[in-house]
N, C-alpha and C positions, 0 to 999 in steps of 0.2 A: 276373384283373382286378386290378388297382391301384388302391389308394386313397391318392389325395395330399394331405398334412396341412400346414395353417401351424402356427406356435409357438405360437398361442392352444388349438389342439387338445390339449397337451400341459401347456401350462403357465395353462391356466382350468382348475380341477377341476371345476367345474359341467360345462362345454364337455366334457370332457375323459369323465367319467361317464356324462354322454348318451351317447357315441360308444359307448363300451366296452357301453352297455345293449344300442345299436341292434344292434350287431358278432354281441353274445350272442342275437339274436332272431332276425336272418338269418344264419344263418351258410353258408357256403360263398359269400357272394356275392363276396369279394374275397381272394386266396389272398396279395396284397402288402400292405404299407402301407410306405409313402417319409411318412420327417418331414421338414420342412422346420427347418432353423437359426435362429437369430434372425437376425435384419436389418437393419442402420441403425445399426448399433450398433458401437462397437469394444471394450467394454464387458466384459471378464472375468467380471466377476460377474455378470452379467447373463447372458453365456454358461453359466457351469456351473451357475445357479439353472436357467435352459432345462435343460441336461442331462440335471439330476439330476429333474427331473421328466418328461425324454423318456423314462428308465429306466424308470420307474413305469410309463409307460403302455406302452412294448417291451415290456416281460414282460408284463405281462399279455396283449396283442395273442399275444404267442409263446405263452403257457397256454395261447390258444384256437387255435392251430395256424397263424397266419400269421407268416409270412415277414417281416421287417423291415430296414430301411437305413436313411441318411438320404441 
């Protein structure tokens, strides 16, 4: 199963925390996770501030054994 993320998933740490709790409680429920980019934006910095916080939350998602993309 796949689980489809916007940019708030990644780049809210509260948002972002919760997920990663729920992930750790059930686990086996989703073997993907697809991030979504920012959006509306043409925005550089705005991009790699997203990024660098999609990495944070990739690894950790990869620690617990799923698969990630965006």
């Amino acid at each position: 199963m796949i689980l489809r993320l916007w940019p708030s998933h990644h780049t809210d740490t509260i948002l972002r925390n919760e997920l990663l709790t729920a992930l750790q409680e059930y686990p086996k429920t989703f073997d993907e996770v697809w991030f979504c980019m920012e959006i509306n934006t043409l925005s550089v910095e705005t991009h790699r501030k997203s990024a660098e916080a999609m990495a944070i939350a990739c690894k950790k998602m990869k620690d617990m054994g799923l698969t990630t993309s965006i």
